[in-house]
C-alpha positions in Angstrom: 0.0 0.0 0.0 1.0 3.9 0.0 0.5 6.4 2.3 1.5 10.3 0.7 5.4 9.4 1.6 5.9 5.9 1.8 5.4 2.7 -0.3 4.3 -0.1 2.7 4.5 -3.7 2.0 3.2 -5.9 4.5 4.5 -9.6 4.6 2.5 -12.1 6.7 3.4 -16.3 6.8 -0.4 -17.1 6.4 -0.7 -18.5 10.2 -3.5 -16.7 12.5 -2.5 -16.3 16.0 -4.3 -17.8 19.0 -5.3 -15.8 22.0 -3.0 -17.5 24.2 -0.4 -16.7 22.1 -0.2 -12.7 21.9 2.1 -12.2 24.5 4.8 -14.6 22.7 4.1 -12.7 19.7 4.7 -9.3 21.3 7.8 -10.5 23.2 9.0 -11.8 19.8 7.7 -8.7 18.3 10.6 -6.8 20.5 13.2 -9.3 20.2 13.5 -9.1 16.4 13.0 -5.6 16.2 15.2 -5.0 18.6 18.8 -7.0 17.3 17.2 -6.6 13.3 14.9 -3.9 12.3 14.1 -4.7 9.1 11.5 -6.0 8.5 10.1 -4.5 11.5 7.6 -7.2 13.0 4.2 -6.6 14.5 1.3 -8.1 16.0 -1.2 -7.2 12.7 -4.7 -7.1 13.4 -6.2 -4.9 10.9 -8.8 -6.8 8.1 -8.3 -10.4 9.0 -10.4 -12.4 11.1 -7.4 -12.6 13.8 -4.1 -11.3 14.5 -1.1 -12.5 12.7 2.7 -12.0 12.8 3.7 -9.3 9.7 7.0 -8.0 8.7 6.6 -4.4 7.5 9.1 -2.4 5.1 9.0 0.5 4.0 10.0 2.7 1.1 10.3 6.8 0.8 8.3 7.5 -2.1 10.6 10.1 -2.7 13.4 7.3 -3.6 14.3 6.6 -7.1 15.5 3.4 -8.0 15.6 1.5 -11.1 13.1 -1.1 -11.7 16.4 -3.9 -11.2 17.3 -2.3 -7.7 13.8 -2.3 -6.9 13.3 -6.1 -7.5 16.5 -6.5 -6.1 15.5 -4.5 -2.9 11.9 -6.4 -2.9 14.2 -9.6 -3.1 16.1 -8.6 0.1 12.7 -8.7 2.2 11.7 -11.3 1.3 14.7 -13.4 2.4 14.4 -11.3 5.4 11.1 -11.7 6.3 11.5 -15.6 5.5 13.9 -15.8 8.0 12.2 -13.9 10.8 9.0 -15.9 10.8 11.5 -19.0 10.8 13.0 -17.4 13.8 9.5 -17.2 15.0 8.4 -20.7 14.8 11.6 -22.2 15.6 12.6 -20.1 18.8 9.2 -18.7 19.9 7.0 -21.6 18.8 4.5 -19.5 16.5 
């Protein structure tokens, strides 16, 4: 999605989260974020029937890249986020 300044891309692993299991989530929410960054993960609860674990990147819109640094750039998060929701089911259980 865009917002006036930034293109937002939102990468979820497809699992829902339980109830019981939003406190892991937050506490692995501040673990990643806090030793990675990018892609900044988040409890996401916005139009699905239940929260779920989301990487988020962001890109100024004010940024000019070619299309092949773009897709290289897009190629980047995804590895990333792969490997955070890894992290996430490995270590935290999700």
């Amino acid at each position: 999605m865009t917002t006036k300044r930034l293109l937002v891309a939102f990468v979820t692993d497809g699992h829902f989260l339980r109830h019981d299991q939003l406190a892991v989530a937050a506490a692995a929410s501040n673990a990643w974020n806090t030793e990675q960054l990018n892609p900044m993960l988040s409890v996401w609860d916005v139009r699905g029937p239940r929260p779920c674990l989301a990487g988020v990147c962001n890109l100024p819109l004010t940024c000019r890249v070619t299309q092949a640094d773009f897709d290289a750039l897009a190629s980047d998060w995804v590895e990333r986020a792969r490997q955070m929701f890894t992290r996430c089911h490995q270590v935290f259980k999700l």
